[in-house]
N, C-alpha and C positions, 0 to 999 in steps of 0.2 A: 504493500500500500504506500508506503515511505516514498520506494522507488519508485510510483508512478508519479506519484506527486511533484516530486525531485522534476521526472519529464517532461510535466507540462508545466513545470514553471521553467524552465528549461525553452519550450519550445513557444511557450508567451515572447521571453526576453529576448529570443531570436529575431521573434518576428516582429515585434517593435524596433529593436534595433535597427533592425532592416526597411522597416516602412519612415524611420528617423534618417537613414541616410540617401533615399530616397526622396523623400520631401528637399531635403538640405542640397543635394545637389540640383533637382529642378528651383529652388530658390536661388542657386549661386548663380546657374544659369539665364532664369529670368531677370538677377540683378544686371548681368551682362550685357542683354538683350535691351533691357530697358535704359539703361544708361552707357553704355559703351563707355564705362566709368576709364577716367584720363589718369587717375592713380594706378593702372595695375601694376606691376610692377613687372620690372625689366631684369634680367640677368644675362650677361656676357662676358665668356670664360674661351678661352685663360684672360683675364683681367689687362693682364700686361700688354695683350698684342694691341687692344682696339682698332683692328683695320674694321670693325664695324662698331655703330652707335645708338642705344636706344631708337635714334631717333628714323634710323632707319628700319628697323621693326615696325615702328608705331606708322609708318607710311607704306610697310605691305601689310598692315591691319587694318587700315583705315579703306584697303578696297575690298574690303569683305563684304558681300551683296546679302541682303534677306535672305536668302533661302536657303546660307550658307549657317547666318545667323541662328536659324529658326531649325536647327537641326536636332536631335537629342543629344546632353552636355556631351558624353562618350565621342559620338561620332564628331559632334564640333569640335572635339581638344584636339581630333587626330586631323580633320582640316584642319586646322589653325597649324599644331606642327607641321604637315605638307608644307602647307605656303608660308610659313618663314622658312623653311630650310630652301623656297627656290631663290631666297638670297646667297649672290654668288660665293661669297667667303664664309658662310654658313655649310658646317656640313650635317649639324643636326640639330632638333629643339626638342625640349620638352615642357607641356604644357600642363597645369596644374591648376585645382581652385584652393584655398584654404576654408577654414569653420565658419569665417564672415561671409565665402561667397565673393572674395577679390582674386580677382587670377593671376598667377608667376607666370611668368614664362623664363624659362632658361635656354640660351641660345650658344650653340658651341662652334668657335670658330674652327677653321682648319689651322693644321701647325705647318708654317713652312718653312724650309730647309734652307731656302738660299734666294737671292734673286737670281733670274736669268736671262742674259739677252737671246730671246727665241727669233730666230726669221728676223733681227734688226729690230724688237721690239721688245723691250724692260718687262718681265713678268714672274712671277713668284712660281719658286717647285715646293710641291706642295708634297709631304710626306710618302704619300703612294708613288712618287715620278708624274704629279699631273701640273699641269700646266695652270696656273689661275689664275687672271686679273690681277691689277693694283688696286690696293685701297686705295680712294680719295682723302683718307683722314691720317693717317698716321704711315711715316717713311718709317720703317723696325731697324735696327741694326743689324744686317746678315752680311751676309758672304756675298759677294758677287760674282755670276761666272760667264764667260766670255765665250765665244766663238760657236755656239751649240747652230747647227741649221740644219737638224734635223730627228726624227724621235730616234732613231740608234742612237747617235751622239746624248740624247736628252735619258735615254735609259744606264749609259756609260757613267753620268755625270751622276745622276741617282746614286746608282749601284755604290759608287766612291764614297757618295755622303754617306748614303747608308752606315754601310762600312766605319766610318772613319767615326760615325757617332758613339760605337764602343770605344772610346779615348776621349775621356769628356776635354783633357787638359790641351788634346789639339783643336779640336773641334770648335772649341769656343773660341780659339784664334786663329781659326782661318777667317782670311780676309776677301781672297779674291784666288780664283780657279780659274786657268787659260786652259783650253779646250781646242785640238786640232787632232784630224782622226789618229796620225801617228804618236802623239802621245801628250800627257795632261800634266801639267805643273800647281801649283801651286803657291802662295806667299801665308806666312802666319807673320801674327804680331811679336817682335821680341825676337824677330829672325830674323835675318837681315839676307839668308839666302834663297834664291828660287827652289821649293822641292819639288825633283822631274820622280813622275809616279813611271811615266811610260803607259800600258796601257792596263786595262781592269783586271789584270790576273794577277794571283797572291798578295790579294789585298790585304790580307791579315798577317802575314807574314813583311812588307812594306810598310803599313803602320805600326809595327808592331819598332821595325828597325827606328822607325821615326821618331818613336817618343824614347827609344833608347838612347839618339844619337844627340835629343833634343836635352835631356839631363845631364848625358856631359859633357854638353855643351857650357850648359848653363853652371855645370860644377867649377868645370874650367876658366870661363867668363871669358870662352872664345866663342858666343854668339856672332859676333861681326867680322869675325875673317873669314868668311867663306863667300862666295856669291852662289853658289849653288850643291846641292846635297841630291847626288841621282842614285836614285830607291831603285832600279831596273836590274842590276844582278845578283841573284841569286847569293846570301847568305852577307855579302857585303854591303857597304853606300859608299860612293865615289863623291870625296869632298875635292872641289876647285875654289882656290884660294883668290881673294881678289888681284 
């Protein structure tokens, strides 16, 4: 008898529950609908990058048609994500109501690796090897790479980053990447020599020489005699002195 009891108070709490957050989402909803309330709030991550702004969110919400509006809350979150993510530096959203019934949205930019002049044209590689637009709002501090005019060359220059991103201590100072089919150089900060890679094979083995060559260097504080440091054979680096 206990036990039934236990049940259906059990299966009361369930179902008010559930008719409570039901109500609560068609209210957060309808506060939506009703006011296209100008507080919701905005989120854009990683923080740091800002090649997008609030303010460009709130102008592909702002072409939301009724019938887009007047959907049920579910199906509307998942439009809403759609069309912010068809913002170009956008590679995903997530949409949300809170207990009052005001809506997050969190919007995630793409991470890029470097600039790159493509075909004569300044454009961001974008973590996969894709290619994507300039922000209008904010120049980042990356690498620059030169000579790319075509996607072989554009998958080579990836491949490299890729790569080279296990060494955080090179990585962060590389500056600028020259790029011709026969083979790829480099410049870091704090170096004063060209590093010639040659082309994309034993790249781990290359970076690997790299940052060994880059500590005794720096042990030494013969950073600056060198103009160039060529990675290309096999177990050695061929240092040319100025």
């Amino acid at each position: 008898m206990k036990e039934k009891i236990t049940n259906t108070v059990a299966i009361i709490f369930f179902g008010a529950l559930s008719l409570f957050i039901f109500l609560w989402i068609g209210f957060a909803q309808k506060k939506w609908v009703n006011h296209l309330d100008p507080t919701y709030e905005i989120n854009i991550y990683p923080r740091e990058y800002k090649m997008v702004i609030p303010e460009d969110v709130r102008k592909k919400i702002s072409s939301l048609d009724d019938a887009m509006i007047k959907e049920s809350p579910l199906t509307f979150i998942k439009k809403l994500e759609k069309q912010i993510e068809t913002l170009p530096l956008i590679d995903n959203a997530e949409v949300y109501y809170d207990a009052t019934g005001k809506i997050h949205i969190d919007a995630y930019q793409f991470k890029p690796l470097a600039y790159v002049i493509y075909k004569g044209k300044k454009e961001y590689l974008d973590q996969y090897g894709r290619i994507r637009n300039l922000s209008k709002h904010k120049n980042l501090s990356l690498p620059i790479v030169n000579g790319v005019a075509n996607k072989e060359a554009l998958m080579k220059v990836h491949r490299v980053l890729k790569e080279m991103k296990k060494y955080p201590g090179l990585t962060s100072r590389l500056t600028r990447m020259e790029y011709n089919p026969h083979s790829i150089r480099m410049k870091l900060s704090g170096l004063s020599a060209w590093v010639v890679l040659g082309d994309t094979d034993r790249l781990e083995n290359k970076f690997y020489k790299l940052e060994q060559m880059d500590k005794a260097l720096k042990r030494l504080n013969k950073n600056h005699r060198y103009i160039k440091l060529d990675l290309r054979y096999n177990g050695q680096v061929i240092c040319q002195k100025n």
